[in-house]
N, C-alpha and C positions, 0 to 999 in steps of 0.2 A: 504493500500500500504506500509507504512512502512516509511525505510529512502528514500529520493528522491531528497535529496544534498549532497552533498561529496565533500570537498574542500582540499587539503593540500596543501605545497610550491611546488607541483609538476605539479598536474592533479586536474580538476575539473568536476565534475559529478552531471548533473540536467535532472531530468526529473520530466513532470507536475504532482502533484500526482491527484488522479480520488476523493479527499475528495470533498464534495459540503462546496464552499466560501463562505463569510459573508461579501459583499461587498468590494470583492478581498483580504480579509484576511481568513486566515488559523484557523477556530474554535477551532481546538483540536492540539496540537505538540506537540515536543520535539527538543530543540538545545542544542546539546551537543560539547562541547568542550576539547580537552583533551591537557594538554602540560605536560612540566618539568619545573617546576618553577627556579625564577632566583637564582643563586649558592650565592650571594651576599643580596638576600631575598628584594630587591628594587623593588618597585613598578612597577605592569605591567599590560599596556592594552592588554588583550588579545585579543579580539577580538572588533571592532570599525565598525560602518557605518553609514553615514548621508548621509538624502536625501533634498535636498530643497525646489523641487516641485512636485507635486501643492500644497502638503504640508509638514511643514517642519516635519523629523522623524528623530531623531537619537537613537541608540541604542550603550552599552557600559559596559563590563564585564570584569572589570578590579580585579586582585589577588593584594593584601597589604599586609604590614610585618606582619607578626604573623599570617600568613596562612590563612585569610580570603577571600572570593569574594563579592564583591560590582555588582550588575547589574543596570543600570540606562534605561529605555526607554519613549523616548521622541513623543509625535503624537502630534503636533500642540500644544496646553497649556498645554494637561493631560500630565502628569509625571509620570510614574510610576519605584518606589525604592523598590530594596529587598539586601537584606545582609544575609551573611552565616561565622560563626566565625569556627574553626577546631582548633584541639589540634594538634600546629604544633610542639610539645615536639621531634615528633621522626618523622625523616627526611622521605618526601616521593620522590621518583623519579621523579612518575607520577600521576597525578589530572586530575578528570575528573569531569567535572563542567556540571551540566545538568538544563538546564530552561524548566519545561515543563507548559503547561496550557490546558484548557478547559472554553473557556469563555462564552459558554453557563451552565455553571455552577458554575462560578465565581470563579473557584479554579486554582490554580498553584501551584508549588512547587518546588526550587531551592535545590539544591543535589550536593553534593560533593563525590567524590567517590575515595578511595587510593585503586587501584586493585592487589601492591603488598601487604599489611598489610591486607586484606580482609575487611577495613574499610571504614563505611559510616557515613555521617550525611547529614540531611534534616530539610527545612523548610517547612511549607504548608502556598504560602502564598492568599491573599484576592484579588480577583477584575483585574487578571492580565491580561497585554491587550497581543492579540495575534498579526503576524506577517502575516507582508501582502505578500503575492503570487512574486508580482513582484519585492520586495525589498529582499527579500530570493532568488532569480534568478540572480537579480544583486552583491551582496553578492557573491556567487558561483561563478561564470562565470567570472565575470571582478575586477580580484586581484588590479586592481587601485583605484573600488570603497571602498576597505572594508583598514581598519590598522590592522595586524595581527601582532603580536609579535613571533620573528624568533622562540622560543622554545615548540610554538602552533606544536603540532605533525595534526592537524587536526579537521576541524568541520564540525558536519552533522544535518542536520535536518532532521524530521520524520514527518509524519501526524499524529502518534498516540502520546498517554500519553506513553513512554517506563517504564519499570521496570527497579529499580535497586535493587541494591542489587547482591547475590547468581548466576555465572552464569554459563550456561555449556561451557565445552572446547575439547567437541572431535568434528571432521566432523562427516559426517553421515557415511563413509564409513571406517570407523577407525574399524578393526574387534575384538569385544571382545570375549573372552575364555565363552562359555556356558556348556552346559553337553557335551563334546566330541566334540564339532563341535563351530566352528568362528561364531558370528553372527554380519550383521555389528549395528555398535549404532544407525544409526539411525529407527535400525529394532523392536528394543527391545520394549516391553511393558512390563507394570503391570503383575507380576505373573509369569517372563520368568525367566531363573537362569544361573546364571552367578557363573566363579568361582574367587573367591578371595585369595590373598597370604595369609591371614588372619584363614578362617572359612572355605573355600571349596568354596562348591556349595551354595551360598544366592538366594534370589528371589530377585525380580527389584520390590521395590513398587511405584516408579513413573519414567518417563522418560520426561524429558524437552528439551526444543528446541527454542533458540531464532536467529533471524536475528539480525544481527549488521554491523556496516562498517567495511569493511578490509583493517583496516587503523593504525597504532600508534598501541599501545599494545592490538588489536584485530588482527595484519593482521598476518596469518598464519603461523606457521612455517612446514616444514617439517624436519622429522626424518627417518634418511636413515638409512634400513639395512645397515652392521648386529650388526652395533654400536647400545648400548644398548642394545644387546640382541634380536634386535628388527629380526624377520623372513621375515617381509618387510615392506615397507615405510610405516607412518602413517603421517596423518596431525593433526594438534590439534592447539589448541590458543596457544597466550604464555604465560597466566598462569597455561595452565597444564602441573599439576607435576608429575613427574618418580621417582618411586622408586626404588635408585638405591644402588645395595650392592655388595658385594666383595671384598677381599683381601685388595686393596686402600684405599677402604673408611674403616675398619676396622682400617689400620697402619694410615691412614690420620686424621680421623676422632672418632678414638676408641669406633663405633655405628658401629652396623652390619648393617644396611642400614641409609640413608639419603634423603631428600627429595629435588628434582634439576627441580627450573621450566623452561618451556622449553625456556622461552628467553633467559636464562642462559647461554645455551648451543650454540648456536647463533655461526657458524665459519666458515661458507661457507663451512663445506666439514661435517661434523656429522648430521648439522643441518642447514635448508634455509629459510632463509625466503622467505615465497611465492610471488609472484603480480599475477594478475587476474584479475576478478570483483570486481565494487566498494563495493559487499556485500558478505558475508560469514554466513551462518548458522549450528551455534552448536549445539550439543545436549550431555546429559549426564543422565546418572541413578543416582539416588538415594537407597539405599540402607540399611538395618534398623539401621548397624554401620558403621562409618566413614572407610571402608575398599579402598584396592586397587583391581582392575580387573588387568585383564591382555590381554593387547593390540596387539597382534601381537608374544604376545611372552617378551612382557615389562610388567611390573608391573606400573600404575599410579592409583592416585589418583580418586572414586568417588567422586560426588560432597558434598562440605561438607555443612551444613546448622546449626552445630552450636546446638542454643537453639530458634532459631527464631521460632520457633512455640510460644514461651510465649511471646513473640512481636507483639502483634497486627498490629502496627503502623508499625512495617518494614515486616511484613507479607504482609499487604495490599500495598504495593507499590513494592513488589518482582513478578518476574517470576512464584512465588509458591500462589499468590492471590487468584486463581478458586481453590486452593485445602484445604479440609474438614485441618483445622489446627489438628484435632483429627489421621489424618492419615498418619501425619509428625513425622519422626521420632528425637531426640534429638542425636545429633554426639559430645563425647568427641573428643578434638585435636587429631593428629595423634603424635603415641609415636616416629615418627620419626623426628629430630632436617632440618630443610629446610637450607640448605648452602645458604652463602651471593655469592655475584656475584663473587668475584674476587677467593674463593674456590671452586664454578662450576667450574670457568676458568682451575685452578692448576688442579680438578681432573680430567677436559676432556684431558686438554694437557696430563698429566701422562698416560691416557689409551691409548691412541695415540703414546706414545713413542715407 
């Protein structure tokens, strides 16, 4: 089933997932949590809940100065503690803190995810307990029982172990440029060709597709014709990025293109953020070089993957797990420099003038 709680400071969303329970707890999951940490770097509970009876449980994932998360969960005397350190050298907006386990095989692992830097770090950790059905329900639904810290953009939990790492960022219906003809993303397979600003016509050697909440920096944006170039509206996450050139970004920026992700762009009239269902599913190619397609008539970003194929350890915890690591390709960075937020802003207002 997937995610089947969805909580933020607005709307809450539960329904029972169809996993079989382990004496009203949840064997396999994932609770993800994503905020803005505090500007001031003071300690915060992010997310908090204690139950009393029939027996006492608290649970408690709190972010410390120097960029760390502490998780504490409590079930009657067992305790159970995990900790995760990060290199808070260079500022993140947003954090996305994931606990997931399988306690029929005594594994968890706590994960840290900065989705603008494209950076992770994980622990794997021993023996971790899972959550119970109807304290995940309560959690969700009655914002009195739980302490959320206001810069929590939102928390969801899953029945499954989720990936992280590497993720896609178009809908399914977002049409890419093939031999002559639009096809939508979410149509594409292994062996299809796609054209690129780069190289031409490439093949697709894999296409991925994950479900996530559309919530905090998953929940969609839309991109309206005919800004960017675009021939008509696409949806996409908002870290995918446009590559965007012309005249401005030349005298602006002295690069013949630049890379502008789309939350950037974010202004109620170029670009929208969406609301909808609690859940959104992306999908994206892979490609043998770190190229751009072309969306509608836009130039963005495939998905990049880096060197993670000589990564074991974040290979096997990625969306790319089930595939033959010998059949992943290795992506140099893109030669194009990514604008900070506040030069998105300048270069949209300027094309807008």
């Amino acid at each position: 089933m997937g995610w089947f709680a969805i909580s933020d400071n607005m709307t809450n969303s539960f329904r029972a997932p169809d996993a079989l329970l382990q004496d009203g707890v949840l064997p396999r999951g994932t609770l993800l949590v994503e905020t803005r940490l505090s500007a001031d770097g003071a300690p915060q509970t992010l997310l908090g809940y204690e139950r009393l009876h029939p027996r006492p449980f608290k649970l408690s994932i709190q972010a410390i100065p120097g960029g760390g998360v502490v998780v504490v969960m409590a079930d009657g005397d067992e305790v159970f503690h995990a900790a995760l350190n990060q290199d808070a050298q260079e500022r993140a907006d947003v954090l996305r803190v994931s606990l997931s386990w399988d306690v029929t095989k005594g594994w968890g692992r706590l994960a840290i995810e900065r989705p603008e830097q494209d950076k992770t770090v994980s622990t794997e950790l021993t023996a971790p307990h899972g959550m119970r059905l109807d304290d995940i329900r309560e959690m969700t639904t009655d914002p009195r029982r739980r302490l959320m810290d206001a810069d929590v953009q939102f928390f969801a939990v899953s029945s499954k172990v989720e990936p992280i790492g590497p993720m896609p960022t178009l809908t399914g219906r977002v049409p890419l440029l093939g031999a002559g003809q639009y096809i939508f993303a979410g149509k594409l397979r292994r062996g299809d060709l796609v054209e690129t600003m780069e190289s031409g016509l490439v093949p697709v050697l894999h296409a991925v597709q994950r479900l996530v909440p559309a919530r905090g920096s998953f929940r969609p944006v839309r991109l309206r014709a005919p800004y960017f170039g675009l021939q008509s509206d696409i949806v996409v996450a908002p870290d995918q990025r446009l590559v965007v050139g012309g005249s401005e970004v030349e005298y602006m920026f002295g690069r013949e293109a630049v890379l502008v992700p789309a939350r950037h762009l974010v202004n109620g009239i170029s670009a929208i953020a969406v609301s909808g269902p609690p859940v959104v599913r992306y999908t994206q190619v892979i490609l043998p070089a770190h190229e751009s397609v072309i969306a509608a008539g836009c130039p963005v970003e495939s998905l990049y993957l880096g060197r993670i194929r000589r990564k074991a350890d974040r290979l096997s915890e990625s969306l790319l797990a089930g595939i033959d690591r010998r059949l992943l390709p290795e992506h140099a960075k893109s030669a194009y420099p990514m604008l900070k937020p506040f030069e998105a802003l300048t270069l949209v207002q300027r094309r807008a003038a």
